[in-house]
MMTF fields as JSON, N, C-alpha, C and O atoms, coordinates in Angstrom:
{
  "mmtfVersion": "1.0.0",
  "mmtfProducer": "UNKNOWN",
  "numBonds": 451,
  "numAtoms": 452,
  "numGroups": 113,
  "numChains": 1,
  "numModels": 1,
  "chainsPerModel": [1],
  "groupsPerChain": [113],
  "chainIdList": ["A"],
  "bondAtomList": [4, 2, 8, 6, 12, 10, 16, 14, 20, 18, 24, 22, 28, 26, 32, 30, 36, 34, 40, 38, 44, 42, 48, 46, 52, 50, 56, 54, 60, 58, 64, 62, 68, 66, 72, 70, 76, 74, 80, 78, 84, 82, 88, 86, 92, 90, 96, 94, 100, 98, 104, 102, 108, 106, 112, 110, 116, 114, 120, 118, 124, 122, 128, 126, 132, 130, 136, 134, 140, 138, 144, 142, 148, 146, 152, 150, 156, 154, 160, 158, 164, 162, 168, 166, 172, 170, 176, 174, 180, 178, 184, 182, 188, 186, 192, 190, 196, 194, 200, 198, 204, 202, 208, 206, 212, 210, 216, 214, 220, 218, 224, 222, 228, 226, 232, 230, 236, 234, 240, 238, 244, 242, 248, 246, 252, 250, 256, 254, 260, 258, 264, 262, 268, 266, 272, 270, 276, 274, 280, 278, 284, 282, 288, 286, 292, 290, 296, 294, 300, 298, 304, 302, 308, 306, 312, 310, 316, 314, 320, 318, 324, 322, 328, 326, 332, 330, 336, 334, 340, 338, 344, 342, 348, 346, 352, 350, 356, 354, 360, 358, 364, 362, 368, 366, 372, 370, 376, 374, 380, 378, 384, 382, 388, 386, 392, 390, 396, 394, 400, 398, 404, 402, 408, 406, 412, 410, 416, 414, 420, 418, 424, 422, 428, 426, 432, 430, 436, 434, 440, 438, 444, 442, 448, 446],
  "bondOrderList": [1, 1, 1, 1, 1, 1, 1, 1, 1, 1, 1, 1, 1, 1, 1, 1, 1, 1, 1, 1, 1, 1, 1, 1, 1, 1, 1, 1, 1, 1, 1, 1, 1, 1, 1, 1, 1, 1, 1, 1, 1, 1, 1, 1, 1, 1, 1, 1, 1, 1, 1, 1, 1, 1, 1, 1, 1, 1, 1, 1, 1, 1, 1, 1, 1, 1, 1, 1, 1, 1, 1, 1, 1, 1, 1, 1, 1, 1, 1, 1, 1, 1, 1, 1, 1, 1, 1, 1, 1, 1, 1, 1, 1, 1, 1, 1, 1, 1, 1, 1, 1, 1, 1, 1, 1, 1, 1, 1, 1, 1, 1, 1],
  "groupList": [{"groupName": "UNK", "atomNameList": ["N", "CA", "C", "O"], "elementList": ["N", "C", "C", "O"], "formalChargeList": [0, 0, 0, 0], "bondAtomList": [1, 0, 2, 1, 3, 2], "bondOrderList": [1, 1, 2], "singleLetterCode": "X", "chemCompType": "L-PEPTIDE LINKING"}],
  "groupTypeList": [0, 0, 0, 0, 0, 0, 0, 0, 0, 0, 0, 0, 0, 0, 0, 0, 0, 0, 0, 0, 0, 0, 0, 0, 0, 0, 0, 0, 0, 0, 0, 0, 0, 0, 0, 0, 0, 0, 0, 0, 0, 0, 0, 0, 0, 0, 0, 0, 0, 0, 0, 0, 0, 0, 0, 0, 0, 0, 0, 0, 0, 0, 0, 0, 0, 0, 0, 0, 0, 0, 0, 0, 0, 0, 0, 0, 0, 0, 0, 0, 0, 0, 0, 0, 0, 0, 0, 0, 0, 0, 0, 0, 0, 0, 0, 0, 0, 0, 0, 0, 0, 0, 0, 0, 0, 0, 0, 0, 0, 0, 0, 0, 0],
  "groupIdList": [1, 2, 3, 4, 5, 6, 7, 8, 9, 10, 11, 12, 13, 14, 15, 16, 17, 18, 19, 20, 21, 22, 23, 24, 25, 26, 27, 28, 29, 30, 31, 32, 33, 34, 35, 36, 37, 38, 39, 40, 41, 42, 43, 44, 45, 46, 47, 48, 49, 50, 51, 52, 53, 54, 55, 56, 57, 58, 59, 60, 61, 62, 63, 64, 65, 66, 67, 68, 69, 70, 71, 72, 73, 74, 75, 76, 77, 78, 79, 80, 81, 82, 83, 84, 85, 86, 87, 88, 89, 90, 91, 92, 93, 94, 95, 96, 97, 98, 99, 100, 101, 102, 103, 104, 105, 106, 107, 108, 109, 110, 111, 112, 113],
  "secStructList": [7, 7, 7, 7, 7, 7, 7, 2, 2, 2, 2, 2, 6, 2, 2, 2, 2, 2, 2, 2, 6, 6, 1, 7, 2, 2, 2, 2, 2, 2, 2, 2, 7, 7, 7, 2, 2, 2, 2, 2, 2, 2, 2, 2, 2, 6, 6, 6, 1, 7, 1, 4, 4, 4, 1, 7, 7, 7, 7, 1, 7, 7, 7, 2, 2, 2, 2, 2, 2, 6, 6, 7, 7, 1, 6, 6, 2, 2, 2, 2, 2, 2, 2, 2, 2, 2, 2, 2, 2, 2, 2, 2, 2, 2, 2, 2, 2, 2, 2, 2, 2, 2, 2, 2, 2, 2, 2, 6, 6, 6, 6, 7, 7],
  "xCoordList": [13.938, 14.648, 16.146, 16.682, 16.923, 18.088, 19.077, 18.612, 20.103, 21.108, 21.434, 21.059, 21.922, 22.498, 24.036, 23.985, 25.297, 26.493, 25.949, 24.815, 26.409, 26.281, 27.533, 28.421, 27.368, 28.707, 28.333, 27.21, 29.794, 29.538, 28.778, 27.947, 29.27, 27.954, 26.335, 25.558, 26.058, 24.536, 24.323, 23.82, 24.712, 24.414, 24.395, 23.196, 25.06, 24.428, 23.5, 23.319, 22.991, 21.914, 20.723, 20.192, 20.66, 19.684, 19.277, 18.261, 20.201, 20.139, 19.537, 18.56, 20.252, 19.48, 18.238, 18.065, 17.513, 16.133, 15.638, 14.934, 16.047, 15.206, 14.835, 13.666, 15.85, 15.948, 14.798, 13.647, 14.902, 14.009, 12.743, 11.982, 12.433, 11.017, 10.352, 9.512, 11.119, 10.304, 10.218, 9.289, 11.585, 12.31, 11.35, 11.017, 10.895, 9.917, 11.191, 11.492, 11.762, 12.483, 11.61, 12.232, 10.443, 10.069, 9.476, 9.252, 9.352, 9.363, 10.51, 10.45, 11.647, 12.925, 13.659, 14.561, 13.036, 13.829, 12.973, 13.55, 11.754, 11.203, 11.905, 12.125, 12.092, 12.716, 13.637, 13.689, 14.934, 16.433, 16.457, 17.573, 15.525, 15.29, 16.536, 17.057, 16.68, 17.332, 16.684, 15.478, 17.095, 16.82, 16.229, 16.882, 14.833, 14.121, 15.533, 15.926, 15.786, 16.896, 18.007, 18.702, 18.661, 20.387, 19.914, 20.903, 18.895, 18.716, 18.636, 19.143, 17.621, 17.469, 18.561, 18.706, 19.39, 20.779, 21.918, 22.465, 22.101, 22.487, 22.293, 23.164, 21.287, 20.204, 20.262, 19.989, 20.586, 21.008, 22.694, 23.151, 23.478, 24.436, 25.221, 26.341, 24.398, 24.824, 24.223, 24.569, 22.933, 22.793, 23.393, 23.158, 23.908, 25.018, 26.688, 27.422, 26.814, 28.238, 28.866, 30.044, 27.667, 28.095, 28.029, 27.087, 28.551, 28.781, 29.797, 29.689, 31.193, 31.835, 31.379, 31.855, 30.572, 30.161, 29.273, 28.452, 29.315, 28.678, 29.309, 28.964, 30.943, 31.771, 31.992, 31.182, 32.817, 31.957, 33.75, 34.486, 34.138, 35.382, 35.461, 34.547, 36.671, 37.443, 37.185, 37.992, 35.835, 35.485, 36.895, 37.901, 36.492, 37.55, 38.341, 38.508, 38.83, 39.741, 41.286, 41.823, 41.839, 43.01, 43.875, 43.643, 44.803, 45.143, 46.264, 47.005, 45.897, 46.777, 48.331, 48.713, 49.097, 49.785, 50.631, 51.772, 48.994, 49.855, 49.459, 50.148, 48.293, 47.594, 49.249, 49.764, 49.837, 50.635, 51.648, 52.035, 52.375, 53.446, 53.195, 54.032, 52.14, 52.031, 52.452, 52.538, 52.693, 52.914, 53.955, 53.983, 55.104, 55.966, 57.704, 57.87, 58.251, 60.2, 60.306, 59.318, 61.402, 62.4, 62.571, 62.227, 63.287, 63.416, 62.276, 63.035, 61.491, 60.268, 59.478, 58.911, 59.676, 59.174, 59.841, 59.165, 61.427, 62.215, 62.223, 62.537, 61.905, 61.662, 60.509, 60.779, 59.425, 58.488, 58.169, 57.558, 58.987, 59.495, 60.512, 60.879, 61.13, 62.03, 61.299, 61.45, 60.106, 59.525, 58.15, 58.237, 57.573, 56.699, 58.108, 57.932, 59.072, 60.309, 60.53, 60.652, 60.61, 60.648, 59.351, 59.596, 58.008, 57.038, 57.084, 56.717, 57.384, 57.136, 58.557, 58.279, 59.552, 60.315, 60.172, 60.429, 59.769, 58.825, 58.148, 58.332, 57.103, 55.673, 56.351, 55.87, 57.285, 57.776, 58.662, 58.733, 59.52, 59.967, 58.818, 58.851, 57.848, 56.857, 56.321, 55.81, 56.467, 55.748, 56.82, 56.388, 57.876, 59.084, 58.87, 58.609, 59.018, 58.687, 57.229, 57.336, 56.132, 55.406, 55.205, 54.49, 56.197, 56.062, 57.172, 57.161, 58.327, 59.163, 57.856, 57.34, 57.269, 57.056, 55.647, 55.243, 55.168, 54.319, 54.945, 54.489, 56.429, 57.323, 57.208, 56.648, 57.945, 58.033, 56.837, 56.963, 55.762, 54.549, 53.744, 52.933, 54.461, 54.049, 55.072, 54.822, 56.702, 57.528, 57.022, 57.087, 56.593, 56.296, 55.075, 54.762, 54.553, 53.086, 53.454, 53.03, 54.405, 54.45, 55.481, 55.945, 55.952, 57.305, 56.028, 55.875, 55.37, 54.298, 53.384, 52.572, 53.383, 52.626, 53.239, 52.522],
  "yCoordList": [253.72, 252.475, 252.754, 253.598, 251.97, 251.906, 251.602, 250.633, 252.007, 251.468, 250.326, 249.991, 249.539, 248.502, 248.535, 249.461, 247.84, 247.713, 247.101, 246.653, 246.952, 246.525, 246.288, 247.102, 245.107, 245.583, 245.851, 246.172, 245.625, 246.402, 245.962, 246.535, 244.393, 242.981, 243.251, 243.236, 243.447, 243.42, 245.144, 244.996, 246.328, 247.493, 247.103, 246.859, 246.738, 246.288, 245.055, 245.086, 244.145, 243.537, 244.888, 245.481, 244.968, 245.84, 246.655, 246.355, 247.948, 248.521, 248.137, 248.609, 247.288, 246.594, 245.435, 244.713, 245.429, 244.865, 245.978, 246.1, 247.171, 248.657, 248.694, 248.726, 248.69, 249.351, 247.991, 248.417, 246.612, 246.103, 246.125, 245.695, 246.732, 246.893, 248.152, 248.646, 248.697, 249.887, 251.164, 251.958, 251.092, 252.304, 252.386, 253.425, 251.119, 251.34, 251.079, 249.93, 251.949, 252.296, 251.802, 251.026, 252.104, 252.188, 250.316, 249.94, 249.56, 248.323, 247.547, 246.557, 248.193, 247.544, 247.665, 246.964, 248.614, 249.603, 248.121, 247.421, 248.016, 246.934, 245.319, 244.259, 245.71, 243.954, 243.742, 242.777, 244.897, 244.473, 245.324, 245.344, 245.88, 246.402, 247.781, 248.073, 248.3, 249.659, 250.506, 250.265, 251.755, 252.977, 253.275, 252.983, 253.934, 254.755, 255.755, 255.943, 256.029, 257.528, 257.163, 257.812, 255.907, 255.123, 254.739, 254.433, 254.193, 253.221, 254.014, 253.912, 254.925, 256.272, 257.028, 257.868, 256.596, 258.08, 256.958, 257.443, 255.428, 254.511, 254.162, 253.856, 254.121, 253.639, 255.299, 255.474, 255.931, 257.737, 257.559, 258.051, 257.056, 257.283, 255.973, 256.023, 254.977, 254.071, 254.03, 253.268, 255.139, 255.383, 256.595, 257.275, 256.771, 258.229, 258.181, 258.924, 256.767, 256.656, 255.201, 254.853, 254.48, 253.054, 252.151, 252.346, 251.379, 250.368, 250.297, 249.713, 251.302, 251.928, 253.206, 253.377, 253.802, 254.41, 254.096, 254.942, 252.611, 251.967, 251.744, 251.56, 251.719, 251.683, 252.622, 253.547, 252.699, 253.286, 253.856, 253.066, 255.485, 255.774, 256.504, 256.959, 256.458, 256.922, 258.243, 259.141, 258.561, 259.891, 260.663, 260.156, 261.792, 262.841, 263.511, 263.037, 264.831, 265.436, 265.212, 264.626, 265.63, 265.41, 266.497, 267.665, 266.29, 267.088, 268.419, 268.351, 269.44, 270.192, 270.199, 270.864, 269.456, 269.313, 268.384, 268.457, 267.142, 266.61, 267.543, 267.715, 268.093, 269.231, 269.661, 269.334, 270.672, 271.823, 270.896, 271.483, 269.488, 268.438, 268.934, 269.746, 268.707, 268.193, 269.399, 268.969, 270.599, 271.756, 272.665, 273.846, 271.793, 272.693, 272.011, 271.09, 272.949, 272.875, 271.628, 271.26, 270.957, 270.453, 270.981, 270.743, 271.816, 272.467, 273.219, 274.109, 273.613, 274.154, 272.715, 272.68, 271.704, 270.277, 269.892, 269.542, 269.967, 269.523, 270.375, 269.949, 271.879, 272.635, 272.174, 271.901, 272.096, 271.925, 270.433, 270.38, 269.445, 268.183, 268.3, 267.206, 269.095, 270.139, 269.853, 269.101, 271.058, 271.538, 270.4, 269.971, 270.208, 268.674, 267.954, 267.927, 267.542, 267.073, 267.302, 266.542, 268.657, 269.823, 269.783, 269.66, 269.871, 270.397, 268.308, 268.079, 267.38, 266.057, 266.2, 265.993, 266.483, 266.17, 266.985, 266.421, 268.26, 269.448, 268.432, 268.251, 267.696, 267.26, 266.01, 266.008, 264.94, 264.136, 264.052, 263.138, 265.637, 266.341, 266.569, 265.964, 267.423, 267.569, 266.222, 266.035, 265.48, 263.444, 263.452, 263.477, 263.439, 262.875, 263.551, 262.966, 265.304, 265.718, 265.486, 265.141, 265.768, 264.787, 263.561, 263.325, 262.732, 261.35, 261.394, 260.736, 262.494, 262.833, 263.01, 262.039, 264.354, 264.854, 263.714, 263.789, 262.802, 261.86, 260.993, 260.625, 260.653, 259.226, 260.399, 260.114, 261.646, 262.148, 262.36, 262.305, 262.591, 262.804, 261.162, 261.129, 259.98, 258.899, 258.463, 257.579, 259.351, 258.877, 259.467, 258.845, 260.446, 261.534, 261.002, 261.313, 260.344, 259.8, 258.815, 258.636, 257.783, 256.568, 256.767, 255.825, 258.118, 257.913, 258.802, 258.545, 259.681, 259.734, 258.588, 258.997, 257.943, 256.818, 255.597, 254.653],
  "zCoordList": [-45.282, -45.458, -45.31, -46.029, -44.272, -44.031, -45.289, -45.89, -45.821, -46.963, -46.803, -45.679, -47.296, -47.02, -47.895, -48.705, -47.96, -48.186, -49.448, -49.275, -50.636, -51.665, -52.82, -53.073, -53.366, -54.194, -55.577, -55.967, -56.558, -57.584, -58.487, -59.193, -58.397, -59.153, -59.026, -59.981, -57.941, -56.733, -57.973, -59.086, -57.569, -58.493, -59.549, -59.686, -60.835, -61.597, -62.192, -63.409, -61.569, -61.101, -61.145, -62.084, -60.235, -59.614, -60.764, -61.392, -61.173, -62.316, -63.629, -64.211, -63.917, -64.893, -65.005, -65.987, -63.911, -63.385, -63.754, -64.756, -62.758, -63.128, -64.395, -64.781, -65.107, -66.937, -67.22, -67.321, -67.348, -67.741, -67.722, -68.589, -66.524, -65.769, -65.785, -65.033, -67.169, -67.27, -66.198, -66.053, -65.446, -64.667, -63.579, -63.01, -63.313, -61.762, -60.817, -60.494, -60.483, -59.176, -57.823, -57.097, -57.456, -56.558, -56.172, -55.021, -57.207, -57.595, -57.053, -56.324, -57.559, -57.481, -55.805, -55.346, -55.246, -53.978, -52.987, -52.155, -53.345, -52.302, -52.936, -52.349, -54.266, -54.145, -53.506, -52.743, -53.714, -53.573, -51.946, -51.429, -51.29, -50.379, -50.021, -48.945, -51.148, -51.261, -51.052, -51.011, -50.842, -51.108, -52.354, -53.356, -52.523, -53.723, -54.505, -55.656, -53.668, -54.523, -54.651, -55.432, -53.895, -54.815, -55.352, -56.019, -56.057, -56.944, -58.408, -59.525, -57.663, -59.015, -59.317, -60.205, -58.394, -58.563, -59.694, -60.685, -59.284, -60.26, -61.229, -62.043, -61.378, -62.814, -63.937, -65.125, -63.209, -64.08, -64.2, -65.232, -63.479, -63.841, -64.729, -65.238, -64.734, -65.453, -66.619, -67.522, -66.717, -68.65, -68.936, -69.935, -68.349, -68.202, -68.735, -69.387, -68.004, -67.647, -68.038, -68.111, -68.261, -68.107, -67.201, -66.433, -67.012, -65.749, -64.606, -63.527, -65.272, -64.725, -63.55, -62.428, -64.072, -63.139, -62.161, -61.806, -61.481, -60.238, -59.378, -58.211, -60.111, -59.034, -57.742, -57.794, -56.598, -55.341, -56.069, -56.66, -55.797, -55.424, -53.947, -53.259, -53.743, -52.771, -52.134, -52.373, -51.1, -50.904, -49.944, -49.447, -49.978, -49.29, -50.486, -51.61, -49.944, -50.415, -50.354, -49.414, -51.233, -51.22, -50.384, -50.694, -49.408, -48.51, -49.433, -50.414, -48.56, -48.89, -49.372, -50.335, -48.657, -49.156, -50.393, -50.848, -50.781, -51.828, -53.03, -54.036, -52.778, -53.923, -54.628, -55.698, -53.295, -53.228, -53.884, -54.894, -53.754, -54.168, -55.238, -55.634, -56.021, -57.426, -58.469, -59.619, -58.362, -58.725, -58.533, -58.881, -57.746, -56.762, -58.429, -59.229, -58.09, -58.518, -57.701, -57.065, -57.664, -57.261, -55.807, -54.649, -56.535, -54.347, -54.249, -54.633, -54.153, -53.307, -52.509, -51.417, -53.423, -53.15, -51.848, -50.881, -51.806, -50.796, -49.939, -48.828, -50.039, -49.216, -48.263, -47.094, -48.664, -48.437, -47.051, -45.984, -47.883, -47.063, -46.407, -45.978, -46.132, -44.889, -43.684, -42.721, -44.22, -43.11, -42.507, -41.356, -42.931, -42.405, -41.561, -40.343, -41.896, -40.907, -39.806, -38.846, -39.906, -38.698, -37.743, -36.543, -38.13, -37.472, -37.01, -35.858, -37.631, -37.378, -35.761, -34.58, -36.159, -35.242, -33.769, -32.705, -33.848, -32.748, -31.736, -30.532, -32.868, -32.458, -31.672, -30.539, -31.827, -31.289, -29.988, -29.166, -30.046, -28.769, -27.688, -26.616, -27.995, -27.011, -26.521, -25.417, -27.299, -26.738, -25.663, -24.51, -25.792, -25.07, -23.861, -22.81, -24.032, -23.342, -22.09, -20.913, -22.749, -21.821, -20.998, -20.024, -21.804, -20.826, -19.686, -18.645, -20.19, -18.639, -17.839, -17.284, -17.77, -16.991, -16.263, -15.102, -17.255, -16.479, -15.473, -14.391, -16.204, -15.484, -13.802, -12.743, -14.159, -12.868, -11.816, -10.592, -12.46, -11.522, -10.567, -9.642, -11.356, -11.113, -10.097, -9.277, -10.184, -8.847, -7.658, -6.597, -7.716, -7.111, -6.394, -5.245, -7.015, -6.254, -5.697, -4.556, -6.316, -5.377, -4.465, -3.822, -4.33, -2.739, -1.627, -0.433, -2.289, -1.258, -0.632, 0.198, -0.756, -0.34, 0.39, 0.723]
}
């Protein structure tokens, strides 16, 4: 069975049908036409956690460098935002750079012709 998008209202609904019905998951997965194992993985974390914990958060990691922000001096911080500046302003030269060398390959084609 495919997932479907659900919100946070619809999960607890659902959840608490489960809990009424005597934790037939497999009952509930054909009513609300979910998944057997979100339903079971919700219905555990909401006698776990509450109702709060149905809410969906924000997957991914946090990038290296705000990790590294959060721990740094004053200047190691500005140091740090130095250099992202630098490697940002590099990365923006080479753009420039490339679109010369396209503008030129596109004169270049149309005086041949």
């Amino acid at each position: 069975m495919k997932t479907r998008k659900t919100t946070y209202e619809e999960r607890i609904e659902i959840v608490e049908w489960t809990i009424k019905n005597n934790m037939n998951y497999k009952k509930a997965s054909g009513k609300y036409e979910i998944p057997y194992a979100n339903i079971y993985k919700w219905t555990k974390n909401y006698l776990e956690n509450g109702k709060e914990a149905l809410k969906y958060k924000k997957r991914g990691r946090k990038t290296k460098t705000k990790i590294k922000k959060q721990n740094l001096t004053e200047t190691e911080r500005l140091k740090l935002e130095l250099d992202e500046e630098r490697a940002l302003r590099k990365r923006r030269e080479l753009e420039i750079e490339i679109l010369k060398k396209k503008e030129e390959l596109e004169k270049k084609i149309l005086s041949q012709n």
